[in-house]
Legacy VTK file of the C-alpha trace (Angstrom):
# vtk DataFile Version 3.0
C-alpha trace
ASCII
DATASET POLYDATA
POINTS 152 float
4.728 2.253 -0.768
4.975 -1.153 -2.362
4.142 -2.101 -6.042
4.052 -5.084 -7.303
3.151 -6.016 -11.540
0.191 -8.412 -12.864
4.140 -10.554 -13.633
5.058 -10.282 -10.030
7.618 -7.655 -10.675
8.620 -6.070 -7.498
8.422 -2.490 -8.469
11.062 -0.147 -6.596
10.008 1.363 -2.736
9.263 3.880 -1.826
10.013 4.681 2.080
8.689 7.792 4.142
10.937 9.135 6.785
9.288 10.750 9.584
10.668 15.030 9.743
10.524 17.396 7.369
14.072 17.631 5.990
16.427 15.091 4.439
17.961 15.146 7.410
15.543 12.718 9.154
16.630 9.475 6.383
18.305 6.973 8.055
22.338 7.099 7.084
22.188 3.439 5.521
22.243 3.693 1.540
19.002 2.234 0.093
19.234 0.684 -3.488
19.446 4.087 -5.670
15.796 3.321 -7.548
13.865 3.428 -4.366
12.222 6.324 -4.161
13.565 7.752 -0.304
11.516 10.595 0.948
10.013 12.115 3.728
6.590 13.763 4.789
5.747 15.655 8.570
3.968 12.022 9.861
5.514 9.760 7.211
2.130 9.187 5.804
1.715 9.466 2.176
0.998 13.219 0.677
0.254 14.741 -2.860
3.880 15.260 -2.672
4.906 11.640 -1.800
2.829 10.203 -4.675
3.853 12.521 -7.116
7.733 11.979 -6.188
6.505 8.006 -6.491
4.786 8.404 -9.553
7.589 9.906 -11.325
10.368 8.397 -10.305
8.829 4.368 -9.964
5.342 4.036 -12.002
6.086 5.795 -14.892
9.873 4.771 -15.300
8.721 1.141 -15.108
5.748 1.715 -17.443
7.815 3.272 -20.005
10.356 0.250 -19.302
7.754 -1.911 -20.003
6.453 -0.133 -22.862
9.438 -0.278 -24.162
10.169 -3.425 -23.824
7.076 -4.784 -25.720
7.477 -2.333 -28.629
4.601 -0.022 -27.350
6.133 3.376 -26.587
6.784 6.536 -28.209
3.488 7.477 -29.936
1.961 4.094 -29.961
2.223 4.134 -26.169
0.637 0.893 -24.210
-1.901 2.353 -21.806
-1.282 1.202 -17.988
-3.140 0.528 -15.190
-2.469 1.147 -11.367
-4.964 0.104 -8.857
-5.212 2.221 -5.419
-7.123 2.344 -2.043
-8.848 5.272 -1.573
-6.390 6.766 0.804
-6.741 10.777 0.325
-2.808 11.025 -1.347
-3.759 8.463 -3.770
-7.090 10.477 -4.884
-4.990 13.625 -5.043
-5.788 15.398 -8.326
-2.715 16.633 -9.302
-1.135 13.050 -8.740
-3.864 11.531 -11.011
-3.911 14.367 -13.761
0.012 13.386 -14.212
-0.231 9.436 -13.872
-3.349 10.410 -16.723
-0.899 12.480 -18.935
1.513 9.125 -19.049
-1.247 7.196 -20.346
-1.944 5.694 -16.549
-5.523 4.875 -15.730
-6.026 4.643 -12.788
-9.037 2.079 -10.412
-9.689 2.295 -6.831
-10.677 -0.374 -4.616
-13.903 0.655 -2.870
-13.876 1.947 0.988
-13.306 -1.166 3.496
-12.251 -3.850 1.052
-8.640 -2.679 0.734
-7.946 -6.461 2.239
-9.888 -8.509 -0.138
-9.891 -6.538 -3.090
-5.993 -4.465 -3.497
-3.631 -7.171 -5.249
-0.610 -5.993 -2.598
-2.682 -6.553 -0.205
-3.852 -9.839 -0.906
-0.505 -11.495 -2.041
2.545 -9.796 -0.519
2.334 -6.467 1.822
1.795 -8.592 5.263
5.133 -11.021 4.836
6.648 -8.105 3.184
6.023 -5.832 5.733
6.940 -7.924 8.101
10.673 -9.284 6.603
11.069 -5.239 6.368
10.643 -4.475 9.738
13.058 -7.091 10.829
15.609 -5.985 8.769
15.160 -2.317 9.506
15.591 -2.811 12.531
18.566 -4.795 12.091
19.835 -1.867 10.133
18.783 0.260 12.693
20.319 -1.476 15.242
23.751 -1.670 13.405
23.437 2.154 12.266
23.394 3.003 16.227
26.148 1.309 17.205
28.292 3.259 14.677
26.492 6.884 15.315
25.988 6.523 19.408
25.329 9.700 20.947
24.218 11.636 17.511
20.728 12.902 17.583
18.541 14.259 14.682
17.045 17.540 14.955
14.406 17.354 12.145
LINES 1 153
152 0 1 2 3 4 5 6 7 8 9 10 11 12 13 14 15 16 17 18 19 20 21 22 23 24 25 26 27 28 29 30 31 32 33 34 35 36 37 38 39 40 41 42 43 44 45 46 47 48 49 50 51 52 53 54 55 56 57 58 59 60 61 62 63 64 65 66 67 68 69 70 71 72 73 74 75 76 77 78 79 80 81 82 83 84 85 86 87 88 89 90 91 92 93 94 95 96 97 98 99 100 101 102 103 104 105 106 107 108 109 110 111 112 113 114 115 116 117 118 119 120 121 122 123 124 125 126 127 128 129 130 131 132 133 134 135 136 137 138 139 140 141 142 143 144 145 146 147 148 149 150 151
């Protein structure tokens, strides 16, 4: 998952291992506010967004709330624009970005591309410069753990 603020903050990752048990991350150590998870297909869940909402969006609204003097019970209300990807629709996952003063807006069906600010200004470089270098730290990781398999 990739975030980005109407500033251009790069908001903290959040990467879905493939398996069902911690087991399947990857060995490297990611920066310790990316959100490192896992899900049975490593597509996002209910679970997944909640474990993004709480530890990335609201830490970094609060941040920013607090930042501009707008927390406590004067809190700034935020926004957070999705696709309409089943996780992100998830009721639980709204009813807890609502209760930290989160509204929420989703781009309509099939316009993801044109209409979802990530998409429009950084996922496909991003994405791309990721890949590389996961598989550069993929690549190195082997070397170093040749002959270990996971059993997830």
């Amino acid at each position: 998952m990739v975030g980005i603020s109407l500033t251009g903050s790069l908001l903290p990752f959040q990467l879905i291992n493939k398996g069902t048990t911690e087991r399947c991350h990857p060995s490297y150590t990611f920066p310790k506010d990316w959100n490192v998870t896992h899900s049975e297909n490593h597509w996002s869940t209910s679970v997944t967004m909640i474990e993004y909402a709480k530890s990335v969006l609201i830490q970094y609204f609060d941040k920013v709330r607090k930042e501009i003097g707008r927390s406590g019970r004067n809190k700034a209300h935020a926004l957070a624009i999705f696709d309409v990807f089943k996780a992100h629709q998830d009721k639980n996952f709204l009813v807890l970005l609502h209760k930290n003063r989160i509204r929420t807006v989703f781009v309509p069906p099939s316009t993801t591309e044109e209409l979802q600010p990530c998409d429009r200004t950084v996922n496909g470089k991003l994405k791309y410069i990721i890949k590389q270098k996961f598989f550069q730290l993929v690549f190195r990781s082997s070397v170093y753990s040749a002959g270990k398999k996971c059993t997830c």
